[in-house]
OpenMM code with the backbone's topology and positions (N, CA, C; nanometers):
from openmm import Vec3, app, unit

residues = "UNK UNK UNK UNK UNK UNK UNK UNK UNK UNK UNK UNK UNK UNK UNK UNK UNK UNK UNK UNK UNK UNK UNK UNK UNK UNK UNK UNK UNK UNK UNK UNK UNK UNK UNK UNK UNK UNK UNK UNK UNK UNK UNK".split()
positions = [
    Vec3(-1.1306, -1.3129, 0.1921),
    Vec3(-1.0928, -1.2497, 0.0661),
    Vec3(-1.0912, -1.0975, 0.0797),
    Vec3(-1.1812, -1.0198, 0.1310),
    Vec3(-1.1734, -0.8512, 0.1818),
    Vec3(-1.0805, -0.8075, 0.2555),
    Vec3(-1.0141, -0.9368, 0.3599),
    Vec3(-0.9373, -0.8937, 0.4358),
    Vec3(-0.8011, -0.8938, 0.3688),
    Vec3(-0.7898, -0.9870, 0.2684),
    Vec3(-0.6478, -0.9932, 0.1883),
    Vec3(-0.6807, -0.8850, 0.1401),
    Vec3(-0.7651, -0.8127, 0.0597),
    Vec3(-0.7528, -0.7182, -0.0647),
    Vec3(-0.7229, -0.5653, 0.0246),
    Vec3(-0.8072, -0.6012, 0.1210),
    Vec3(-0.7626, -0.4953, 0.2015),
    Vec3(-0.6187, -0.4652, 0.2635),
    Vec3(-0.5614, -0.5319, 0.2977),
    Vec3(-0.3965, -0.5665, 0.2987),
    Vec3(-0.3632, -0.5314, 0.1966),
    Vec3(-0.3859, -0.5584, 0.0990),
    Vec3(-0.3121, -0.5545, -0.0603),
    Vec3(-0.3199, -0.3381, -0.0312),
    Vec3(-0.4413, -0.3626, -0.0763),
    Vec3(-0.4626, -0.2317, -0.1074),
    Vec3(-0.3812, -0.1070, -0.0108),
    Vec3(-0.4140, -0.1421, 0.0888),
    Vec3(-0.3259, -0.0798, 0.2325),
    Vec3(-0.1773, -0.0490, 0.2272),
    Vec3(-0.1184, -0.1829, 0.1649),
    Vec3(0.0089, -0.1709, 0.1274),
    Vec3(0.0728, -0.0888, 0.0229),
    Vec3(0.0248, -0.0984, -0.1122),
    Vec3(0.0389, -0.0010, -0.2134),
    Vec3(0.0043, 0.1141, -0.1858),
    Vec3(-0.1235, 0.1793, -0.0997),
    Vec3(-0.1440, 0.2755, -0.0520),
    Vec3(-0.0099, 0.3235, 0.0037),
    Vec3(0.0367, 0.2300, 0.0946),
    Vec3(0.1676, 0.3273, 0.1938),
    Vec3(0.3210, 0.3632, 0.1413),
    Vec3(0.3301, 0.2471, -0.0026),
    Vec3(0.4044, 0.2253, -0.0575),
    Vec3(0.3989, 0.3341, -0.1932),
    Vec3(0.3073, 0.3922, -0.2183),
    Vec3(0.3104, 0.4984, -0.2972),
    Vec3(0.3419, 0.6159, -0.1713),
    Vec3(0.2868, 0.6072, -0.0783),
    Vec3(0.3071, 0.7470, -0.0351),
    Vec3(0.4431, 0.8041, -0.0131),
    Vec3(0.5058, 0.6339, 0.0289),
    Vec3(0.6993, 0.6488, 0.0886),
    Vec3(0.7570, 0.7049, -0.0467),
    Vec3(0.7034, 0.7018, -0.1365),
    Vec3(0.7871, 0.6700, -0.2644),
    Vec3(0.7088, 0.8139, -0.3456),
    Vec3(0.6443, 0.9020, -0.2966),
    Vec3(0.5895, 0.9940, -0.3870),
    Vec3(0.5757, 1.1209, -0.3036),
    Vec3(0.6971, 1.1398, -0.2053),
    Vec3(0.7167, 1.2228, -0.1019),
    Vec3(0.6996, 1.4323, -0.1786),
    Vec3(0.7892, 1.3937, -0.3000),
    Vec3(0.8082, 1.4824, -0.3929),
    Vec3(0.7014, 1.5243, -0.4282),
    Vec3(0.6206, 1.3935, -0.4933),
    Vec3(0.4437, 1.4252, -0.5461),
    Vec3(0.3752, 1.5120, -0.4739),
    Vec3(0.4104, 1.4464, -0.3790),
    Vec3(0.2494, 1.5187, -0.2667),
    Vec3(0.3186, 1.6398, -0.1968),
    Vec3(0.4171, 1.6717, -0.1619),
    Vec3(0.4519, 1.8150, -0.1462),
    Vec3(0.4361, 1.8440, -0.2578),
    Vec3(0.4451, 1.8610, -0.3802),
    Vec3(0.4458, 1.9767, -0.5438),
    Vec3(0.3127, 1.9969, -0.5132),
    Vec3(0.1977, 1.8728, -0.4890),
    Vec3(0.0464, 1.8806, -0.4933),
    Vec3(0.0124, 1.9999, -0.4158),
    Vec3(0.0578, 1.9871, -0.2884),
    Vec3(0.0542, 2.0915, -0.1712),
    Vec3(0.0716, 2.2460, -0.1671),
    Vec3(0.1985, 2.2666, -0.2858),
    Vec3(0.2399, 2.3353, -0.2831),
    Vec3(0.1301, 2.4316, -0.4125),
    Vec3(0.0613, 2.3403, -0.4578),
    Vec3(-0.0358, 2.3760, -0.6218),
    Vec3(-0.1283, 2.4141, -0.5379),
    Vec3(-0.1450, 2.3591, -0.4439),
    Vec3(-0.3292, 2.3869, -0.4073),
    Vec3(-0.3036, 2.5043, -0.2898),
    Vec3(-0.1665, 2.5327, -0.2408),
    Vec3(-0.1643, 2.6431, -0.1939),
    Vec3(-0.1086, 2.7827, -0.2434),
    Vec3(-0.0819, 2.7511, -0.3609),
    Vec3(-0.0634, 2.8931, -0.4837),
    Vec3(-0.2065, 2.9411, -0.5305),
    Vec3(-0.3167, 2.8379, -0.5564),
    Vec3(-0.4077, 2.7811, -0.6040),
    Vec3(-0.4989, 2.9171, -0.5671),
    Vec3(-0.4559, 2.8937, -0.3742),
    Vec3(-0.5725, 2.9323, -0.2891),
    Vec3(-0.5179, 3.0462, -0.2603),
    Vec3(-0.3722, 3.1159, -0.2657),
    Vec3(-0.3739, 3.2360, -0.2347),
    Vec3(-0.3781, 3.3238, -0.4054),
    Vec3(-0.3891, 3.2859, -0.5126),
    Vec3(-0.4482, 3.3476, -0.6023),
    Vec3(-0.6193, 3.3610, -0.6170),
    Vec3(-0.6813, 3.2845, -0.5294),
    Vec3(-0.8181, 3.3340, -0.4912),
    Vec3(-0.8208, 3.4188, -0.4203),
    Vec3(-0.7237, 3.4569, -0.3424),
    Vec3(-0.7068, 3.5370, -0.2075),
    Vec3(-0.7174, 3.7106, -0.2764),
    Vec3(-0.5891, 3.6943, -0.3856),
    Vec3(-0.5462, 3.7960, -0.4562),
    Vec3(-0.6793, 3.8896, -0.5224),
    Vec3(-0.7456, 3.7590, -0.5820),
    Vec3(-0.8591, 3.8142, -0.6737),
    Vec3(-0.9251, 3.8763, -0.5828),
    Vec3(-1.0020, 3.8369, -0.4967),
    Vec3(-1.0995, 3.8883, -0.4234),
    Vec3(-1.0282, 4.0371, -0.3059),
    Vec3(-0.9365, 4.0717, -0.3616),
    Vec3(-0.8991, 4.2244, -0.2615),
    Vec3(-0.9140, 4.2861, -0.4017),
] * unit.nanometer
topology = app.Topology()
chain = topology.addChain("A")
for resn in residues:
    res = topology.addResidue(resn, chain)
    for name in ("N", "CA", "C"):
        topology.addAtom(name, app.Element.getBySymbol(name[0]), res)
């Protein structure tokens, strides 16, 4: 039964990622505006 759910889970895992290519670059792109406006503050 762990080993199915684990399959399950594995799959939707990879299957969001193919499919949310857009997502996770915008994410990327947030947490690296994010971090060079910490950059900014601190000069």
């Amino acid at each position: 039964m762990k080993r199915t759910m684990a399959i399950v889970l594995l799959s939707l895992f990879t299957l969001s990622l193919l499919s949310g290519c857009n997502t996770w670059r915008g994410v990327g792109e947030d947490i690296e505006q994010g971090g060079e406006a910490i950059q900014r503050s601190t000069d």
